[in-house]
C-alpha positions as CSV (number, residue, x, y, z in Angstrom):
1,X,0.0,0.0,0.0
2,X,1.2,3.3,-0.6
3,X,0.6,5.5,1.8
4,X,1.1,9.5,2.6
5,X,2.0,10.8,6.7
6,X,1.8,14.2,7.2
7,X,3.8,15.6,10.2
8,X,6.6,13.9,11.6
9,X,6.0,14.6,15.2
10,X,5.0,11.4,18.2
11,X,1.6,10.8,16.5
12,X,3.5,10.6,13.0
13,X,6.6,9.0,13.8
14,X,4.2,6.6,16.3
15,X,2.2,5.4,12.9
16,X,5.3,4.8,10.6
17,X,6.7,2.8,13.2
18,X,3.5,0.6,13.0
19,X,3.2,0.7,9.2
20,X,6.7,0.2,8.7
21,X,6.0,-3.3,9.7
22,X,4.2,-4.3,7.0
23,X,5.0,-4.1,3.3
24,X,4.2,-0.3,2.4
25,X,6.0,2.7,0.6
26,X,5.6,5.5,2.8
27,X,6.2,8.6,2.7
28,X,6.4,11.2,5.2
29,X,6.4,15.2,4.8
30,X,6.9,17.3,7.8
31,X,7.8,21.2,7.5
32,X,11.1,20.2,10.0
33,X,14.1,18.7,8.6
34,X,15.2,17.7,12.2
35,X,12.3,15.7,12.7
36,X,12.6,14.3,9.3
37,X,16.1,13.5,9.3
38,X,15.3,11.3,12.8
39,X,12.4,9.5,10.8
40,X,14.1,8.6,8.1
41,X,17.1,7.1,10.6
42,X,15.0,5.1,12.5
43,X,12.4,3.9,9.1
44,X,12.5,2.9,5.3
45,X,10.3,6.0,4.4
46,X,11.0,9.0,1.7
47,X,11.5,11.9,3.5
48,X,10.0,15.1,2.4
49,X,10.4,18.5,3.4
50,X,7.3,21.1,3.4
51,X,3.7,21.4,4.2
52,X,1.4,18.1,3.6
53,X,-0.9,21.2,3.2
54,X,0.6,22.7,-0.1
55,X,-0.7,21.1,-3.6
56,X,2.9,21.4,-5.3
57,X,4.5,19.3,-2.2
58,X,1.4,16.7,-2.8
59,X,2.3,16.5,-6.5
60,X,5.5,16.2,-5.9
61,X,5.4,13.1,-3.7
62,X,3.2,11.7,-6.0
63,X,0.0,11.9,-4.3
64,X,-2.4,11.0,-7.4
65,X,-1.1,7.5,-6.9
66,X,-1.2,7.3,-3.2
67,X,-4.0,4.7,-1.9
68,X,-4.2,6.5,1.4
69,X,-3.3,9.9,3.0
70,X,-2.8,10.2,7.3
71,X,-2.5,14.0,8.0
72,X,-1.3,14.2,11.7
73,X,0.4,17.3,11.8
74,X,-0.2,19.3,15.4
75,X,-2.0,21.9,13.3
76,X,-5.9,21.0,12.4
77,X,-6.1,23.4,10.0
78,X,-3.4,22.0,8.1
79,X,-4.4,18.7,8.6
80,X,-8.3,19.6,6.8
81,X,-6.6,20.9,4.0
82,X,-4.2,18.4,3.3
83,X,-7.4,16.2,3.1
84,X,-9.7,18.3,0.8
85,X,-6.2,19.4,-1.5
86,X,-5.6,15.4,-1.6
87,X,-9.6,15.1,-2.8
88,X,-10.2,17.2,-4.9
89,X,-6.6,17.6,-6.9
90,X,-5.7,14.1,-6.5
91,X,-8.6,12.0,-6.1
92,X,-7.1,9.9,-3.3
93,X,-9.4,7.1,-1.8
94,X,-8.7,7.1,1.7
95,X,-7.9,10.1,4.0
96,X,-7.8,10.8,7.6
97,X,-7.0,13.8,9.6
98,X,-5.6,14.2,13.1
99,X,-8.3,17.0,15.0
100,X,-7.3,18.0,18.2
101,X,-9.3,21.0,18.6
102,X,-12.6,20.6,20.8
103,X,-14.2,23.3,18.6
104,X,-13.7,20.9,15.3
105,X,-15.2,17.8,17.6
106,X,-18.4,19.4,18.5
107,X,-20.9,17.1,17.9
108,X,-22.7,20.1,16.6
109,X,-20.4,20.1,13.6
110,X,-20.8,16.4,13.0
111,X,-21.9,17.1,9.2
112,X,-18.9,19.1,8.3
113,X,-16.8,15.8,7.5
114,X,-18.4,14.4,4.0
115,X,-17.3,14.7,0.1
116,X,-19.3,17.8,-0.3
117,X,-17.8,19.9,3.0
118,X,-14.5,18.2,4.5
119,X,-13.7,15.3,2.7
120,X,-12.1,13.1,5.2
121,X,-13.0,9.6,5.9
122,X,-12.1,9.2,9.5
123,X,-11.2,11.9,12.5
124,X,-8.8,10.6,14.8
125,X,-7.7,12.5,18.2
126,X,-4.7,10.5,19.4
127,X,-5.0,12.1,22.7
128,X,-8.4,11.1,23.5
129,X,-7.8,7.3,22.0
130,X,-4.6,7.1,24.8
131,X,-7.0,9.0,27.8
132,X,-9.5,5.9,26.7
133,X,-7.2,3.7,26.8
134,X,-5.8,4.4,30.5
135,X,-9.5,4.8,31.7
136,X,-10.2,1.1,30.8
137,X,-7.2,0.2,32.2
138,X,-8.5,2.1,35.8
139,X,-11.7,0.5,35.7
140,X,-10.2,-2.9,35.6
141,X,-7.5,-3.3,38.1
142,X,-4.2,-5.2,36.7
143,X,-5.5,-5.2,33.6
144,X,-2.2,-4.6,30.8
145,X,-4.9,-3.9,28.0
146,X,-8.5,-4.2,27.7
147,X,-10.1,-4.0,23.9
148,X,-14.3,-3.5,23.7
149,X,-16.1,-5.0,21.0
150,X,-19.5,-5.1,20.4
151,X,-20.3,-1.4,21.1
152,X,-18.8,-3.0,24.6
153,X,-21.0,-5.6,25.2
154,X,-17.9,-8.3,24.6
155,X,-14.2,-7.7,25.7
156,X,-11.0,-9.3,25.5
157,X,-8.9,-8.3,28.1
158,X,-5.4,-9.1,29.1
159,X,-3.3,-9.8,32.4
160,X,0.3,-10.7,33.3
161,X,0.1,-14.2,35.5
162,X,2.3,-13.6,38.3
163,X,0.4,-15.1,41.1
164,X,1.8,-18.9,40.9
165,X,0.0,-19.7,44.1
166,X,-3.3,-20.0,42.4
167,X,-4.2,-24.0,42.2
168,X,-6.6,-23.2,39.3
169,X,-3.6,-22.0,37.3
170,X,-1.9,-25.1,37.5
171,X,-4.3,-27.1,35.4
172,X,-3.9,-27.4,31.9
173,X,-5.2,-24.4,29.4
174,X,-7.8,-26.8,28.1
175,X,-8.9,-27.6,31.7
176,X,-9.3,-24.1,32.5
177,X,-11.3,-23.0,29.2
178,X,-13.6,-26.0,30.2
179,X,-14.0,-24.6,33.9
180,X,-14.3,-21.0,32.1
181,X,-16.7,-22.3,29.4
182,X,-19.6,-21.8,32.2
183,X,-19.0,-18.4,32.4
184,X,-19.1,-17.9,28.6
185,X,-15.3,-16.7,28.6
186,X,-11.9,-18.1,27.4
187,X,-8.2,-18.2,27.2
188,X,-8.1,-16.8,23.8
189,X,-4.4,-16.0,23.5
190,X,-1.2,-16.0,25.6
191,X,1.8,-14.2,24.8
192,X,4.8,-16.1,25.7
193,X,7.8,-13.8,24.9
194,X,8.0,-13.6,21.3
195,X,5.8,-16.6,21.3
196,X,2.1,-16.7,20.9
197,X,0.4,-19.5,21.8
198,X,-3.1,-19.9,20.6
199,X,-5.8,-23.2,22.5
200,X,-5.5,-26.1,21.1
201,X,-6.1,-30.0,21.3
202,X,-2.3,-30.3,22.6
203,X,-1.8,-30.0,26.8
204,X,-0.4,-26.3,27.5
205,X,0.6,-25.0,31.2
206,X,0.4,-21.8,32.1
207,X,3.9,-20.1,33.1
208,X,5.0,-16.9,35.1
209,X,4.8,-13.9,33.1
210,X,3.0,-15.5,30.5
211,X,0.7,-12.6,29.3
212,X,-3.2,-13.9,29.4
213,X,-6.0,-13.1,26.9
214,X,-9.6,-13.7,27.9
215,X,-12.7,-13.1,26.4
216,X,-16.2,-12.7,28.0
217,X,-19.5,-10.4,28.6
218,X,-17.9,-7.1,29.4
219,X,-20.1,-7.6,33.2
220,X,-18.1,-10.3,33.6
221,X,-14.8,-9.0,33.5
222,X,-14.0,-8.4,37.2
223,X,-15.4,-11.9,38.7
224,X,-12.7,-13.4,35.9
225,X,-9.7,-11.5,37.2
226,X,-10.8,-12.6,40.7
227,X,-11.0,-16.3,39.8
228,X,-7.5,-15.6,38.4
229,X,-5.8,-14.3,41.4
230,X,-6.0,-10.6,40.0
231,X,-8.4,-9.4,43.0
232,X,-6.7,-5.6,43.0
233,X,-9.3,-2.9,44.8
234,X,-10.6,-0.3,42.8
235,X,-7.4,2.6,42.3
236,X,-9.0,5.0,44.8
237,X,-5.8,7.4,44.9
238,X,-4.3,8.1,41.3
239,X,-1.4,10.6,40.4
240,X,-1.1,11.9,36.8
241,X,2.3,13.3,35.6
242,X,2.2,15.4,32.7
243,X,-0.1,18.4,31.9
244,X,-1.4,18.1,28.3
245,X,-4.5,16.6,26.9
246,X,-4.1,13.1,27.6
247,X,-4.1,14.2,31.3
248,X,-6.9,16.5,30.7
249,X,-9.3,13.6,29.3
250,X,-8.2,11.3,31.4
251,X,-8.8,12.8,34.5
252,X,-12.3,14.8,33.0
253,X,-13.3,10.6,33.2
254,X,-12.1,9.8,36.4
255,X,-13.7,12.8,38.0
256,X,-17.2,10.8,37.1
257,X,-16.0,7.4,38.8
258,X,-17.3,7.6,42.5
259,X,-14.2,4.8,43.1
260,X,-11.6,7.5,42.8
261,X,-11.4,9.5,46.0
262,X,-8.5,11.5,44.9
263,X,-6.5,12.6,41.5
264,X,-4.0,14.5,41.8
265,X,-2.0,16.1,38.2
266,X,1.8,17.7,38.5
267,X,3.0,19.8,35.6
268,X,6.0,21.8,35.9
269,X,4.9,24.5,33.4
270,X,2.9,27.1,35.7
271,X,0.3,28.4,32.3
272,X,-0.7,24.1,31.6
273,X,-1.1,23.9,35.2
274,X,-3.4,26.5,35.3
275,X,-5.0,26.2,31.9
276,X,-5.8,22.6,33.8
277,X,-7.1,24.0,37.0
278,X,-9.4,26.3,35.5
279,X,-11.4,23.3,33.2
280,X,-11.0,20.6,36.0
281,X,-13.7,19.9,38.7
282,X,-12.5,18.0,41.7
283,X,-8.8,17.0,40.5
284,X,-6.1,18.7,42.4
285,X,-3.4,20.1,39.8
286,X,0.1,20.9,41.4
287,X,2.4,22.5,39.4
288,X,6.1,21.7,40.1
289,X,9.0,19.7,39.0
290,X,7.6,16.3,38.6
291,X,10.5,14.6,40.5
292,X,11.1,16.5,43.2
293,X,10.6,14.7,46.4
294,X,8.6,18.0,48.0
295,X,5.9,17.7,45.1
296,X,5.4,13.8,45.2
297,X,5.0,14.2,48.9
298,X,2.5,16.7,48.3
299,X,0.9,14.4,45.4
300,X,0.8,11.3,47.4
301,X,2.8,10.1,45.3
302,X,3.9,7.1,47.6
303,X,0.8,6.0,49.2
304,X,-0.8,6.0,45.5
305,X,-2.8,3.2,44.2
306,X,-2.2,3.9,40.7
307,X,0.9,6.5,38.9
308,X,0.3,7.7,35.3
309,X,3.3,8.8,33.3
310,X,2.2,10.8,30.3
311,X,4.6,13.6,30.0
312,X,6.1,13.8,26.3
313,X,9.4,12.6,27.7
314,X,10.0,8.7,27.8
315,X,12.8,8.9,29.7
316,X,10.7,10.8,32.8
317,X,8.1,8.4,32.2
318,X,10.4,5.7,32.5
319,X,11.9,7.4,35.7
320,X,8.1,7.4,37.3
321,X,7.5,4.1,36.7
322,X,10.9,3.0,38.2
323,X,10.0,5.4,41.3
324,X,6.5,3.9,41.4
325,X,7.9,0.5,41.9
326,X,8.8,1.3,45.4
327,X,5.7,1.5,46.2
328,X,5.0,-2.2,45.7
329,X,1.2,-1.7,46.1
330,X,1.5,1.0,43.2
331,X,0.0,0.4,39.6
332,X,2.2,2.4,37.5
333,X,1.2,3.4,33.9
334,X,4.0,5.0,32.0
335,X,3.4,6.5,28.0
336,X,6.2,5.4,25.4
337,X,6.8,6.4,21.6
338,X,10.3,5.0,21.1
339,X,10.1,0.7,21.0
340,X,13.7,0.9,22.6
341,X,12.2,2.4,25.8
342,X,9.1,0.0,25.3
343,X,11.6,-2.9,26.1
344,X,12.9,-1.1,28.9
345,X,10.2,-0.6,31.1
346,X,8.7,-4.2,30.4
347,X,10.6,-5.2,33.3
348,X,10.0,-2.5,35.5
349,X,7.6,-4.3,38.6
350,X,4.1,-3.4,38.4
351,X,4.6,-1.3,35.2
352,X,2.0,-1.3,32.4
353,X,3.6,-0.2,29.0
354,X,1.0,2.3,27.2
355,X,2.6,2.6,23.4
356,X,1.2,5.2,21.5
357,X,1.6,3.8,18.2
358,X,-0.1,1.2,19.5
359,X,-3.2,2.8,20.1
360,X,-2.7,5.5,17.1
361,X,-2.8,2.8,14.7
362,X,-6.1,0.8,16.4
363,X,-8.0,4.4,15.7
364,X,-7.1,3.9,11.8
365,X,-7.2,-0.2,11.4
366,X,-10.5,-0.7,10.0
367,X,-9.5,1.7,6.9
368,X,-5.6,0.4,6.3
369,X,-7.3,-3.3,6.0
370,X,-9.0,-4.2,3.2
371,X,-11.9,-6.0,4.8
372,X,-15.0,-5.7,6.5
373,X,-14.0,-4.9,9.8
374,X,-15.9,-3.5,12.1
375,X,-13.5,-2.9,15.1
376,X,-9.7,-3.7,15.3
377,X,-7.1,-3.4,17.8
378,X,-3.3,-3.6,17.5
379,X,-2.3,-5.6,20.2
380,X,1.6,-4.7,20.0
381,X,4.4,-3.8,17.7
382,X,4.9,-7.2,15.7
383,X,2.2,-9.1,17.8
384,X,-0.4,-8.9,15.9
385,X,-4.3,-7.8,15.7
386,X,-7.9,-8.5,17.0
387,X,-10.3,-8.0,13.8
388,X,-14.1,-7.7,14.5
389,X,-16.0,-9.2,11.6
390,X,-20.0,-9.2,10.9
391,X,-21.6,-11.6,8.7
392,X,-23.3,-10.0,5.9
393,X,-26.6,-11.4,3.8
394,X,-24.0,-10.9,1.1
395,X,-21.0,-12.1,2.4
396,X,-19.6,-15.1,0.3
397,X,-18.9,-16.9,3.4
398,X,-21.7,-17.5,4.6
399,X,-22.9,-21.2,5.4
400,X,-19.1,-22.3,5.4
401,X,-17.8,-23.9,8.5
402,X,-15.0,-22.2,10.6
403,X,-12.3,-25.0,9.0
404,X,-13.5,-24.4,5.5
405,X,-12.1,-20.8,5.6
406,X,-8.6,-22.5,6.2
407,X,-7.2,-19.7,8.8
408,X,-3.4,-20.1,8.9
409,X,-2.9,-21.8,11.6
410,X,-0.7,-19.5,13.3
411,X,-4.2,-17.1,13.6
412,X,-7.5,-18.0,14.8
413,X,-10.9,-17.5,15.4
414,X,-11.1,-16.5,18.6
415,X,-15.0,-16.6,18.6
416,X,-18.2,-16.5,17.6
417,X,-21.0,-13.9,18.8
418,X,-24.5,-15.2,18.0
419,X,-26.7,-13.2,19.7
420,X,-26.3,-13.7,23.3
421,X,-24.2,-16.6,22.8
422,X,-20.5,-16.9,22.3
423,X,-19.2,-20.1,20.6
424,X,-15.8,-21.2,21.5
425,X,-15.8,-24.4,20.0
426,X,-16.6,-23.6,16.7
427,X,-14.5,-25.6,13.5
428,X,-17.6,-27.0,12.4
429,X,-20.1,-24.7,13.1
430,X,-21.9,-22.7,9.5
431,X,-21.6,-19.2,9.6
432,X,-24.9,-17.5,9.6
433,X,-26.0,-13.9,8.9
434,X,-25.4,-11.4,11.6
435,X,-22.2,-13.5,13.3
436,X,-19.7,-11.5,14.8
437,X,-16.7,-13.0,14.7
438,X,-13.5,-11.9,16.3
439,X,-10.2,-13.0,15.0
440,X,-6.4,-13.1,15.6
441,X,-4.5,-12.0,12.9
442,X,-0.8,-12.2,12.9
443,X,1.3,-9.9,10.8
444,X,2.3,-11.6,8.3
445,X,-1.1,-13.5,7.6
446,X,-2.7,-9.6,7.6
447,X,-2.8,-9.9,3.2
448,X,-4.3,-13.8,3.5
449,X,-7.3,-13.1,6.1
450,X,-8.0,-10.0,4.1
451,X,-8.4,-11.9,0.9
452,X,-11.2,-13.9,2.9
453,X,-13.2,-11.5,4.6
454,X,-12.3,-9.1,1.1
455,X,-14.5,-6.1,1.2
């Protein structure tokens, strides 16, 4: 696929380092050369420097042949025009703009994004996708990641297994899915290192550190972590370091949960801090340098139930985390955008990596794959993703059995949503009009599971 990025900032760089994975031509146009010059170090992509904005820079790149355009420079404005320039000049099929700005988002405005206004086929706010992210993560205690299908009414969440003292862990995977099975949920997926294991017929153990997908009811998601050993008490007292917009959104949700007591936000710069203060209700915003001992005493910092690291800086969210783990009843939460810090903090204690690209490129998914997805999630750099897939009236698989698909092995079908049933066990069973189905796709069977659920 070829493929233009606009703005070579953390949201851009975050997406190339996502689609540089698979097999793309990318090219990336920033107005920086610094920024640029870093990409290019770091990714196969053509730099080029300018505005995505400009119709001479778009020709020039060879827009008229691009299959997609991702405009995620920090400027809306630019980012709308790069769009409507890449429409109307170049006829390009696919284009999404980065929109930051409340007063673009106003559900008032809703209309403004079609062929004959704005034509851009998806908004995405990075900011708001991490604040979600984090949020689901609060709500469910220990959880590493927690994906909502469904509109929400089915999730697949994921924990670390570090309590070895549990005698239900000890069975084998097939035993526990059977004990799990009357509860409508499963062990859809453990990651193993590099390894991902997917159930099977053949006897698998659970091992320390193994990292544990489950599906279920979304009701059901807390009474699963408990049967697990994860039985963590709602984060009552959580500290947020860095004052931006992810902060902002985050906490603007946490303010509604009557679990959290107390949030507490250090920024260092006095006008974000403020800026903060004035549109915040009951969260306390301290400004201050975020690791001085004087303002994490005044935070709480140590008695914390939960620390969130989203400053811009990976190495001070790295810091926090490591500072967090003192506190060995602490959940810390710590942003990266560089995968060399990403390996870093994975074996920080108590730590929860949130990688932006990771969530960037979940908001976009559905319109890189060429399928009829309705929901998708990356679930990590190189891991793979989770692809939520209706049955149409017209789909040409329907009335074919699970097996006659022929999924590479290596990916799966997790399951089947049938109305308010969810079959696991499900290599015979006829796919009928209205399944959901939600499947595993690994990166390099992305092009083969496309070509079956083609658009």
């Amino acid at each position: 696929m070829k493929i233009a990025v606009g703005g070579a900032s953390n949201v851009g760089k975050s997406i190339v380092g996502y689609l540089s994975l698979g097999n793309n031509d990318i090219v990336v146009v920033d107005e920086d050369a610094a920024k640029l010059d870093e990409i290019a170090k770091e990714y196969d992509v053509q730099p080029v420097l300018g505005s995505i904005s400009r119709p001479d820079i778009q020709e020039s790149i060879g827009m008229k042949e691009m299959d997609m355009l991702i405009a995620v420079t920090e400027s809306d404005e630019i980012n709308m025009v790069a769009c409507q320039v890449a429409y109307t000049l170049f006829n390009v099929p696919r284009k999404i703009a980065r929109v930051d700005s409340e007063y673009f988002l106003n559900p008032l405005w809703n209309t403004l994004y079609n062929e004959k206004s704005l034509p851009i086929d998806l908004v995405i706010t990075p900011d708001i996708e991490i604040a979600k992210f984090i949020d689901n993560l609060l709500n469910l205690p220990g959880s590493t990641a927690v994906f909502p299908f469904m509109n929400n009414k089915i999730n697949i969440f994921a924990f670390r297994h570090l309590n070895t003292d549990i005698p239900f862990m000890k069975f084998s995977l097939n035993h526990i899915n059977q004990k799990l099975k009357e509860m409508s949920a499963r062990i859809v997926l453990i990651a193993r290192g590099t390894r991902r294991i997917i159930p099977s017929t053949e006897e698998v153990y659970l091992q320390r550190n193994d990292l544990i997908y489950i599906s279920c009811f979304s009701e059901q998601n807390m009474d699963i972590m408990r049967l697990f050993g994860v039985d963590h008490n709602p984060y009552e007292k959580i500290v947020i370091f860095g004052g931006n917009p992810i902060s902002y959104y985050l906490a603007s949700q946490i303010e509604k949960n009557d679990n959290t007591a107390n949030c507490r936000i250090i920024e260092d710069d006095a006008r974000k801090a403020a800026k903060l203060a004035e549109h915040l209700n009951s969260t306390a915003v301290i400004t201050g340098e975020i690791m001085s001992d004087v303002i994490l005493q005044d935070a709480g910092f140590a008695t914390a139930d939960a620390s969130v690291a989203v400053t811009d800086r990976d190495k001070d969210n790295m810091l926090l985390a490591l500072l967090a783990s003192r506190n060995k009843d602490t959940q810390a939460l710590s942003l990266v955008n560089s995968k060399d810090y990403n390996v870093l903090t994975a074996n920080i204690r108590n730590n929860v990596i949130i990688d932006r690209s990771v969530i960037t490129i979940s908001a976009i998914l559905k319109y890189l794959r060429k399928a009829r997805i309705r929901e998708a999630y990356s679930i990590g750099r190189g891991m793979g993703e989770i692809w939520e897939i209706r049955i149409e009236n017209d789909s040409v698989n329907l009335g074919h059995t699970i097996r006659e698909l022929k999924i590479p092995e290596d990916s799966s079908v997790m399951l089947i949503a049938r109305g308010e049933t969810l079959l696991y066990e499900i290599e015979e069973t006829r796919l009928e009009a209205n399944d959901v189905l939600l499947i595993y796709v690994t990166p390099a069977n992305i092009r083969r599971i496309e070509s079956i659920f083609y658009l």
